[in-house]
C-alpha positions in Angstrom: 51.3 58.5 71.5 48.2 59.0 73.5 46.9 55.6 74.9 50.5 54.0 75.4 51.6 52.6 78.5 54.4 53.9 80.5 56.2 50.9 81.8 57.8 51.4 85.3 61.6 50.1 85.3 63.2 50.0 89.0 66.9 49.7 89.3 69.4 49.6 92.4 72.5 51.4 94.3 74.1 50.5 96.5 77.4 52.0 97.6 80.0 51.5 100.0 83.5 52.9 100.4 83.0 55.2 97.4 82.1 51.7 95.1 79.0 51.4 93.4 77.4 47.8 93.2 77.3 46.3 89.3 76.1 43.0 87.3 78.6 42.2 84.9 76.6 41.0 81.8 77.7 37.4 80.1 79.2 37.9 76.5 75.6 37.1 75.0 73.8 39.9 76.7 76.3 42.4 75.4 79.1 42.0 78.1 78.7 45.1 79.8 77.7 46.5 83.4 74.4 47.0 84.5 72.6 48.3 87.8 70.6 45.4 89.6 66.7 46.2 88.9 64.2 45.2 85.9 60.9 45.7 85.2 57.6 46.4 87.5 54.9 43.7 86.8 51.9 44.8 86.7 50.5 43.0 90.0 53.4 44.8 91.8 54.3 47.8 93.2 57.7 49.4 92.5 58.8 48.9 96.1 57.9 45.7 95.8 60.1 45.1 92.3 63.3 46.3 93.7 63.0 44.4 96.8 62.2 41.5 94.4 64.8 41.9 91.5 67.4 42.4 93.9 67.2 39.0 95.1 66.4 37.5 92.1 69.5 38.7 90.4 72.1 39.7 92.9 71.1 38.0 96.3 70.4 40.8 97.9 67.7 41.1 101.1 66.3 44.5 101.6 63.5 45.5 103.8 61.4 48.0 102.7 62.1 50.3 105.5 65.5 50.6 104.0 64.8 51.7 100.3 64.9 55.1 99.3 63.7 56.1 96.1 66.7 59.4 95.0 65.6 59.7 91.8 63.2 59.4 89.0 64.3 59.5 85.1 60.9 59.9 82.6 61.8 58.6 79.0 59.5 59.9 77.1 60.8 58.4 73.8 60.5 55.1 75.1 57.5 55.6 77.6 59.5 54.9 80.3 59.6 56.0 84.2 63.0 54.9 85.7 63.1 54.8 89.5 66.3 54.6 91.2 66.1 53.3 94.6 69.3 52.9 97.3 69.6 50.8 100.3 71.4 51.6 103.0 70.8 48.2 104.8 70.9 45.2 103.0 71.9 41.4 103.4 72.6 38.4 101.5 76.3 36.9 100.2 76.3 39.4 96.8 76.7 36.9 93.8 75.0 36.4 90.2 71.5 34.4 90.9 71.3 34.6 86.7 73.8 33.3 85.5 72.7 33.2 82.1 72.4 36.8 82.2 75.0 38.4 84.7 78.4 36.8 85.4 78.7 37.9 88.6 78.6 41.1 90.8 81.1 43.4 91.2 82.1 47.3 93.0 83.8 49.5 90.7 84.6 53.2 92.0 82.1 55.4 91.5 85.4 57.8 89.7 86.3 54.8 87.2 83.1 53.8 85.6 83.5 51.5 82.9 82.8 52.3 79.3 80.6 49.5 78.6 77.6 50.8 80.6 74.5 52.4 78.4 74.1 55.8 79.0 71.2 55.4 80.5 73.2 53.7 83.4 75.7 56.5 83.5 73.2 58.9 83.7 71.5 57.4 86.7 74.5 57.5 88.8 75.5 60.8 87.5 72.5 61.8 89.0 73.1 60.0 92.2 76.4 61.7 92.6 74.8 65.1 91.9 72.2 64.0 94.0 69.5 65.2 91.2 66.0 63.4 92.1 64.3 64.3 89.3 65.3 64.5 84.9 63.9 63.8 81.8 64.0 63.3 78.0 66.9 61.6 77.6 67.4 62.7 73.7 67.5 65.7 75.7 70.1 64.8 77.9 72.6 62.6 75.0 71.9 65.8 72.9 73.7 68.2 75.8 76.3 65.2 76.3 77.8 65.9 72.8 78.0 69.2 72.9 
């Protein structure tokens, strides 16, 4: 796997009154719930890819004084680094800016996550609630799920 690029993903949470914040995915993206972030470009830095998918998707202003990266997820299988960032600060009227991807945006308590998340998702705000910063191999991790 040597010579491989690890691509940087970046992805969102924001909470409030014990509610996470989710994108509700249109029926042709799979209809499920995702967390508002994306994909680093390679001009960017990941600071500078939240702040940008954020708005881009959910309408959401945050200043970079207000992130706070909580935790990192390596995927080794899929030469990924996952960075999950929170806000507390933020502004904007919160509502789907891709609507051909994401319905709209919704809270949903943190205690009744849906089933239609990937596990990828649920194990990011798993380890936000256990307040984990750092985990890896998620075979790994879906292997110690089923047993």
């Amino acid at each position: 796997m040597s010579g491989q690029k690890t691509t940087v993903v970046v992805r969102l949470i924001l909470e409030k009154n014990n509610e996470i914040l989710f994108l509700k995915k249109t029926a042709q993206n799979g209809g499920g719930y995702s967390l508002v972030g994306g994909k680093a470009g390679s001009t960017e830095s990941a600071n500078e890819a939240i702040i940008r998918e954020s708005l881009e998707e959910a309408n959401i202003q945050i200043k970079r004084k207000h992130l706070r990266l909580i935790h990192i997820f390596k995927r080794e299988f899929e030469r990924e680094l996952i960075l999950l960032y929170s806000a507390n600060k933020w502004e904007g009227k919160l509502e789907s800016r891709e609507l051909e991807k994401f319905k709209k945006v919704v809270w949903i308590k943190k205690k009744d996550l849906p089933k239609n998340i990937s596990e990828v998702t649920r194990h990011l705000v798993e380890a936000y609630s256990q307040k984990q910063f750092f985990s890896e191999e998620f075979i790994n991790w879906m292997e110690k799920k089923k047993a």
